[in-house]
C-alpha positions as a printed NumPy array, in Angstrom:
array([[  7.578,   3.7  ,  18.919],
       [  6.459,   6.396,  16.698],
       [  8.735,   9.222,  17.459],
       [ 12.265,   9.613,  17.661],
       [ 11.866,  11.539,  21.029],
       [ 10.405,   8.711,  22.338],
       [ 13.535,   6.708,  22.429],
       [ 15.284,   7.58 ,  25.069],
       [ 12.794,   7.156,  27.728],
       [ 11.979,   3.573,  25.908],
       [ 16.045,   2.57 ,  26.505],
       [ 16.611,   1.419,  30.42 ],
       [ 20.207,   0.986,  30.91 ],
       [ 21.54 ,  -2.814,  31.22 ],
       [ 22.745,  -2.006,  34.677],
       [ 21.332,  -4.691,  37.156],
       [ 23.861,  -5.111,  40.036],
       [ 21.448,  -8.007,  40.969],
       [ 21.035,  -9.923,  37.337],
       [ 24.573,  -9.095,  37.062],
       [ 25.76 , -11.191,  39.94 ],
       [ 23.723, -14.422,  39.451],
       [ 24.943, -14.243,  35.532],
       [ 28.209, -14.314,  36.664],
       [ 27.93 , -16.745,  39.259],
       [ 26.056, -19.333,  36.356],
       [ 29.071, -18.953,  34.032],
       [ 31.453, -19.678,  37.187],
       [ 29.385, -22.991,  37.891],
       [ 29.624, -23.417,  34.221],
       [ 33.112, -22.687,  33.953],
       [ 33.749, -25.454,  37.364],
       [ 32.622, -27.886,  35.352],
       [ 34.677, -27.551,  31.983],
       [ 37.632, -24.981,  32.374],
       [ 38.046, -21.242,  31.308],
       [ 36.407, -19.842,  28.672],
       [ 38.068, -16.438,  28.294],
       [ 35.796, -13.742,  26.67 ],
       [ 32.734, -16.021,  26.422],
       [ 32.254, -15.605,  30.097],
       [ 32.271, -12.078,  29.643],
       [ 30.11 , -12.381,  26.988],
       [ 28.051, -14.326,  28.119],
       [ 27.314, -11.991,  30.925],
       [ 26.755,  -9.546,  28.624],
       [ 23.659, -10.862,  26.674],
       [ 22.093, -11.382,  29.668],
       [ 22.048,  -8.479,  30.864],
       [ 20.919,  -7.074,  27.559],
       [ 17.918,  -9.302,  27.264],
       [ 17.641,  -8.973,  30.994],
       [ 17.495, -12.912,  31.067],
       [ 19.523, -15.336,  33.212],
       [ 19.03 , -17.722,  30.05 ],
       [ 19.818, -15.2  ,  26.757],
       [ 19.334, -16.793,  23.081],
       [ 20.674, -16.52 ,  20.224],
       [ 18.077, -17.753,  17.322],
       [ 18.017, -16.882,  13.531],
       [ 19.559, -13.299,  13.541],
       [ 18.582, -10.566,  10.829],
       [ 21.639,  -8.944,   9.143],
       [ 20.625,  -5.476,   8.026],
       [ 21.958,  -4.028,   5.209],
       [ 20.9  ,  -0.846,   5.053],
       [ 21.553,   1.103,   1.468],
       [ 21.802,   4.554,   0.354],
       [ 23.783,   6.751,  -1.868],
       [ 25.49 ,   9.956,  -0.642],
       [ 24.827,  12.946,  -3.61 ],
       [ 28.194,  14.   ,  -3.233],
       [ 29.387,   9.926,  -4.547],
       [ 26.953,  10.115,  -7.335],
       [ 27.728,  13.396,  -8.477],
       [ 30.83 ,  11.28 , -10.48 ],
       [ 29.237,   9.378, -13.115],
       [ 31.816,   5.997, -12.24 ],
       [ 29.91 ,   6.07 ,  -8.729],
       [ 26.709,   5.794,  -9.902],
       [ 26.759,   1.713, -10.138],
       [ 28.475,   0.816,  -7.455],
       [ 25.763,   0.084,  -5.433],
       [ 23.368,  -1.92 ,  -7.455],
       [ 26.138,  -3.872,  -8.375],
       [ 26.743,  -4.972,  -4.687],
       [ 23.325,  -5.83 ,  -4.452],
       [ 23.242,  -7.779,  -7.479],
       [ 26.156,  -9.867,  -6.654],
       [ 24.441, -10.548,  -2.795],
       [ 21.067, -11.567,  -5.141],
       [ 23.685, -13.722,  -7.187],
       [ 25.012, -15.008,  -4.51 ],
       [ 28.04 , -14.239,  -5.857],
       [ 29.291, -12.664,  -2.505],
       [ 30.66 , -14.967,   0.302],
       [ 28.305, -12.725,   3.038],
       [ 25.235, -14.8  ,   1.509],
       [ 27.059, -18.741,   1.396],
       [ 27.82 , -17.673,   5.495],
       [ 24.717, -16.273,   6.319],
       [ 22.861, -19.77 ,   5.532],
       [ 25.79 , -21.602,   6.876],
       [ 25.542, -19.232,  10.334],
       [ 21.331, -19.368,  10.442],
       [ 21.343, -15.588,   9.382],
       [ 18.482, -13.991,   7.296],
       [ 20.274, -11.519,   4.806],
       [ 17.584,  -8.368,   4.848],
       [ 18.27 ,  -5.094,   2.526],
       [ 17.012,  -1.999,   4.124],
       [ 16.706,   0.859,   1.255],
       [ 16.683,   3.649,   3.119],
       [ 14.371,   6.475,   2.981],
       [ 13.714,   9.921,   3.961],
       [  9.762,   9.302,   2.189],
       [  7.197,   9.577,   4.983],
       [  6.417,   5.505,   2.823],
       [  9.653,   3.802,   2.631],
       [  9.923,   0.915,   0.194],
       [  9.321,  -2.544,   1.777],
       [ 12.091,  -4.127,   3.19 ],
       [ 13.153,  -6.954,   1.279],
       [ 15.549, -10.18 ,   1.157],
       [ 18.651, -10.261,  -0.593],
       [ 16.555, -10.248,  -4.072],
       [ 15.254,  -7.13 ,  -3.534],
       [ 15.202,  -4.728,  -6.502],
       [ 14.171,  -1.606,  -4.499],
       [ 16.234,   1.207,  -6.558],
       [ 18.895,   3.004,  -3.929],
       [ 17.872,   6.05 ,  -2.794],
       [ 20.443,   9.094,  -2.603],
       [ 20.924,  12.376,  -0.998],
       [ 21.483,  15.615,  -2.291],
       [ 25.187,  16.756,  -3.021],
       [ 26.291,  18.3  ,   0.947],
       [ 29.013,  19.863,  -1.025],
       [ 26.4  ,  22.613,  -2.288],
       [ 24.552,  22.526,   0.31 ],
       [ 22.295,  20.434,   2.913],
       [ 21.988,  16.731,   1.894],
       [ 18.314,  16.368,   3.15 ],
       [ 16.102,  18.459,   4.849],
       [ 15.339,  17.831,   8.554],
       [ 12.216,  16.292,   7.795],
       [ 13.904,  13.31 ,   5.527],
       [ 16.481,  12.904,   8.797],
       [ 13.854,  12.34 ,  10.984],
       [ 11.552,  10.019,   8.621],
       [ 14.666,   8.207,   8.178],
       [ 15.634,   7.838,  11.957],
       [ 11.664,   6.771,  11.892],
       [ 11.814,   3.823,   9.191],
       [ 14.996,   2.511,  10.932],
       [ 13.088,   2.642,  14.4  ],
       [ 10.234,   0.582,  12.814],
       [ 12.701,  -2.326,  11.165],
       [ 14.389,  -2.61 ,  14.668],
       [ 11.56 ,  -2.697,  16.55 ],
       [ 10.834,  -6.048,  14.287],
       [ 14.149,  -7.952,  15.483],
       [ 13.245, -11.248,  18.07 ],
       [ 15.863, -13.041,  16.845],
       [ 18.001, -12.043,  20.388],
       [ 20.675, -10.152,  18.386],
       [ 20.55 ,  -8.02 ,  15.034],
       [ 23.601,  -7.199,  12.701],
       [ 23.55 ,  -3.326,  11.306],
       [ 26.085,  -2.373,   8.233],
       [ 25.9  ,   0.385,   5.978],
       [ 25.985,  -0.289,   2.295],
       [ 26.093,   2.571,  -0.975],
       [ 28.325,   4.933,  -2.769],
       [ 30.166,   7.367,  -0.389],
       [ 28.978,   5.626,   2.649],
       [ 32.381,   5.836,   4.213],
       [ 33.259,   9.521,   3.757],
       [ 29.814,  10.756,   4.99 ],
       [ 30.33 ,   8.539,   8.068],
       [ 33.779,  10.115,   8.925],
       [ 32.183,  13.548,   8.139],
       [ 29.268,  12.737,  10.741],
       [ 31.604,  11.173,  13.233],
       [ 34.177,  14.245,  12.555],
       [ 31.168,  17.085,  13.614],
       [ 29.622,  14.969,  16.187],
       [ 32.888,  14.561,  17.845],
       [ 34.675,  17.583,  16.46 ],
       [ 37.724,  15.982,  14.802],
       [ 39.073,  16.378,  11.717],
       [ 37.058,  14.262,   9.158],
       [ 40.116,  12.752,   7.624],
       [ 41.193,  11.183,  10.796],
       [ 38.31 ,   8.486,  10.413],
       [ 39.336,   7.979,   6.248],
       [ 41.449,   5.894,   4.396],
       [ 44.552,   7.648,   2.34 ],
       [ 42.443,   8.164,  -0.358],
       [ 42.909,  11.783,  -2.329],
       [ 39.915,  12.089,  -3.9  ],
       [ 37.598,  11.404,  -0.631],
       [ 39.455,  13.565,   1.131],
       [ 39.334,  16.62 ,  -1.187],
       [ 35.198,  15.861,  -1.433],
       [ 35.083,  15.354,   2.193],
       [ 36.813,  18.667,   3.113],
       [ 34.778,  20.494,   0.272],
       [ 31.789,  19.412,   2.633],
       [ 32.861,  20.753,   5.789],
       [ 33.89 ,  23.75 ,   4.461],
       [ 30.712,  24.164,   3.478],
       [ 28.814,  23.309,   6.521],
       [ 31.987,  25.219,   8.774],
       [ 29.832,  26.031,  11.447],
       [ 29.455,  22.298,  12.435],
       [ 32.805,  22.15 ,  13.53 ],
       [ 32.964,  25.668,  15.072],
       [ 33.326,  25.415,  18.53 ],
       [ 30.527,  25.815,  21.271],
       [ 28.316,  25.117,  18.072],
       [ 24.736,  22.844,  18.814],
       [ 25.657,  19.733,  17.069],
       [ 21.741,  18.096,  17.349],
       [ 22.42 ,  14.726,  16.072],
       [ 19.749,  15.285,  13.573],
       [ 20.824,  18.509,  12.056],
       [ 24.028,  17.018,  11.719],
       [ 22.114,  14.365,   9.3  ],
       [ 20.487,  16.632,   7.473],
       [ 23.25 ,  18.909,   6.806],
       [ 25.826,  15.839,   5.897],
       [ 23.981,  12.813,   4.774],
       [ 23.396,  10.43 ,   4.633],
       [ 20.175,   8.471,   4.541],
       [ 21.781,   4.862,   5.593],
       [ 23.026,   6.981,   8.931],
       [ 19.91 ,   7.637,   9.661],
       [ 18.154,   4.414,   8.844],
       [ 20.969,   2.586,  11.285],
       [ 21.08 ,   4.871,  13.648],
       [ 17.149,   4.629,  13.924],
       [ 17.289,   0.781,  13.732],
       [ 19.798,   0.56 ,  16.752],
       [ 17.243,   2.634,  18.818],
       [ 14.507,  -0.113,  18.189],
       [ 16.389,  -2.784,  18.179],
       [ 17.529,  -2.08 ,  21.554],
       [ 14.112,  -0.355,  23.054],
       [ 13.308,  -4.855,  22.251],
       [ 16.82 ,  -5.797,  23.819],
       [ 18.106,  -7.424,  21.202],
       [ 21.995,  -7.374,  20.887],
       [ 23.113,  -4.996,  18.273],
       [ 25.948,  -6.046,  16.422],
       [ 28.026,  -2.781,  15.031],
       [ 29.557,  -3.539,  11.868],
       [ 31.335,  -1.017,   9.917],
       [ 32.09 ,   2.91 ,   9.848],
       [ 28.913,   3.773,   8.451],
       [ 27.33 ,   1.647,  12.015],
       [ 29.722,   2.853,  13.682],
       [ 28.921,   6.585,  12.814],
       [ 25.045,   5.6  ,  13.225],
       [ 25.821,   4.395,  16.712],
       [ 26.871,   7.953,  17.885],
       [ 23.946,   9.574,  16.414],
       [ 21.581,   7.086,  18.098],
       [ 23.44 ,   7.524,  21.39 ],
       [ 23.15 ,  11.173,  21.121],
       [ 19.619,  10.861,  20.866],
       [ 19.397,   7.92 ,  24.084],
       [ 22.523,   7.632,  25.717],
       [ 22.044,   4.203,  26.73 ],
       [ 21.437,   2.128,  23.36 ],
       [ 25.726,   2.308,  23.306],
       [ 25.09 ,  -0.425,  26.606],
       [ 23.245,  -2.987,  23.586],
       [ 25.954,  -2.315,  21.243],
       [ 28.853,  -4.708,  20.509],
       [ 31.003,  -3.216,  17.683],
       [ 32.618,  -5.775,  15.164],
       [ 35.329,  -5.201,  11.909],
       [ 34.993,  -6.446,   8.481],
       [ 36.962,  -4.027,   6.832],
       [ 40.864,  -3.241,   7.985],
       [ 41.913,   0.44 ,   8.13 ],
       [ 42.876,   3.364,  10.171],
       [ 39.319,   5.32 ,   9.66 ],
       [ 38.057,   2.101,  11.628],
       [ 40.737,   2.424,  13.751],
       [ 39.789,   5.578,  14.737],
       [ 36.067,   4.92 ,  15.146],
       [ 36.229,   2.169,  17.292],
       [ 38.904,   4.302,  19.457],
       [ 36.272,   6.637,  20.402],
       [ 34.289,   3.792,  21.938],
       [ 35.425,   0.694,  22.828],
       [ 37.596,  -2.493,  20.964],
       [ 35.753,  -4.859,  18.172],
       [ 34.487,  -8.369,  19.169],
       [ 37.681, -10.074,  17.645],
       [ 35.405, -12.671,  15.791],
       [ 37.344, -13.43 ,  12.546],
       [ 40.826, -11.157,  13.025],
       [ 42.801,  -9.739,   9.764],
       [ 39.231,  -9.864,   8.136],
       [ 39.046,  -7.46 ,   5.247],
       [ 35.468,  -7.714,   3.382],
       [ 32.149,  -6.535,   2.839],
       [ 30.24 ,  -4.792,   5.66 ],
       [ 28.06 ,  -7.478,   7.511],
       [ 30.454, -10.241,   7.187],
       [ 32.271, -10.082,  10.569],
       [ 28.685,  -9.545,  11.868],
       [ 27.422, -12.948,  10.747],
       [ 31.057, -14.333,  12.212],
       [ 30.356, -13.057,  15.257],
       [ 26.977, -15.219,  15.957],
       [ 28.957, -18.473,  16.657],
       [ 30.792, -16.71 ,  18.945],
       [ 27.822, -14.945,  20.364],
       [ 25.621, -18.568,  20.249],
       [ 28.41 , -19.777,  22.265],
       [ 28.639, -17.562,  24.804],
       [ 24.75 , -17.747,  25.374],
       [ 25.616, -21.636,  25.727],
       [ 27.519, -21.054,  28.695],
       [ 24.303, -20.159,  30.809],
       [ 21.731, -22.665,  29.187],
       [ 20.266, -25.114,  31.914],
       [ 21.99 , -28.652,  32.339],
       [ 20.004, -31.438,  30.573],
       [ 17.86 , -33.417,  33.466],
       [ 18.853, -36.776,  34.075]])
């Protein structure tokens, strides 16, 4: 897949009346022989009609963090660190994310994001890539169209990689959550602060960007997913929203973590309508701008409830859950 046109005609839908029925009847024979299972039969039905498989697995799952800093974040020189230092501490090990990940048979990958035409390599969770940033959308566009779309492309190409049945997407870097509610504000044309936390100063940087970039939110306006980008930021939007487009043209599961995901999910279904069918949105972080994300779409995987934590981390949570489920339609053992 080498350009982002290309994706929606490389996206069927999940709908198979036919699949549908004999995964449902395998997790009632299932079910007849050990009780309910609640969810997991849904579930279960689920990922196999995403890998279009009456027997879906669930193997060692890549958690992508994708990282990028949004100009407007970095403008303040306090924000400038914030980043590296979360990647340090996952190189460390100092963050619980990394002590699950090898206890849930999840490969930690950083995705720096990338509007260069050569992205950096992705790289484990010792990666030492620097961050890359926008420009400041305050003064004017964060990237030109060119970086959206080489963006959306390097995502594409990471997701595309994914065979391990199921791939976690969170956004990482400074700013991350304002230029998701700005994205998710235009695409949707809400207010931005209705997707933030009560936090003063976002707010009064967030509505110094759409005052800038007004005729986003104007009505009747062409909101093309990828002007959007370039006008708002940021690069870690792009990247995801990209990576959810492979990742699903190889019907993987894509597990939605986060408002930065969540805010990349839109954008990628704006650009093929059905990669929202591969999606399954999860919550590490609490808070009303999540709140009103996942109200536009459709209720989090409950995997580990009154979680509050890094983005990623009720991703890797969710794979027992999701392991499980796919247990409900493995073959019997022959006697």
């Amino acid at each position: 897949m080498d350009e982002p046109g290309r994706a929606e005609t490389l996206i069927p839908p999940t709908w198979n009346p036919a699949l549908e029925k004999a995964l449902s009847d395998k997790v009632a024979a299932s079910a007849s022989r050990g009780g309910a299972f609640g969810m997991l039969e849904a579930l279960a039905t689920l990922l196999g009609l995403i890998q279009n498989s009456l027997s879906p697995r669930i193997a060692t799952v890549p958690v992508a963090l994708v990282t990028a800093d949004h100009g407007f974040a970095t403008a303040e020189r306090s924000a400038v660190p914030r980043t590296a230092d979360t990647l340090a501490a996952l190189r460390g090990g100092r963050l619980p994310l990394a002590a699950l990940a090898r206890v849930h048979d999840a490969a930690l990958e950083v995705v720096h994001a990338s509007g260069a035409e050569r992205p950096p390599e992705r790289g484990t969770a010792g990666a030492t890539a620097l961050v890359s940033r926008t420009a400041d959308a305050r003064r004017g566009p964060a990237m030109t169209s060119a970086q959206a779309q080489a963006a959306l492309r390097h995502g594409m190409r990471e997701g595309e990689r994914a065979d391990g049945g199921a791939i976690v997407c969170a956004g990482w870097g400074a700013g991350a959550a304002t230029g998701a509610a700005l994205v998710l504000g235009a695409l949707t044309q809400r207010d931005p602060g209705v997707f933030m936390a009560d936090d003063g100063e976002a707010r009064a940087c967030a509505e110094a960007v759409r005052e800038r970039h007004a005729a986003l939110w104007e009505p009747g306006a062409a909101r093309d997913p990828l002007d959007v980008l370039a006008a708002l930021g940021g690069l870690e939007v792009g990247t995801l929203a990209g990576l959810m487009l492979g990742a699903a043209a190889r019907r993987q599961a894509v597990l939605v973590d986060g408002i930065a995901a969540l805010a990349a999910a839109h954008v990628a279904m704006r650009i093929a309508p059905y990669v929202g069918d591969y999606c399954i949105p999860v919550r590490s972080r609490a808070g009303r701008g999540v709140d009103a994300a996942l109200s536009l779409w459709r209720p989090a995987l409950p995997a580990a409830p009154e979680l509050d934590a890094t983005d990623g981390t009720a991703g890797v949570l969710a794979l027992p859950v999701l392991r499980s489920a796919a247990a409900l339609l493995a073959d019997p053992p022959r006697s």
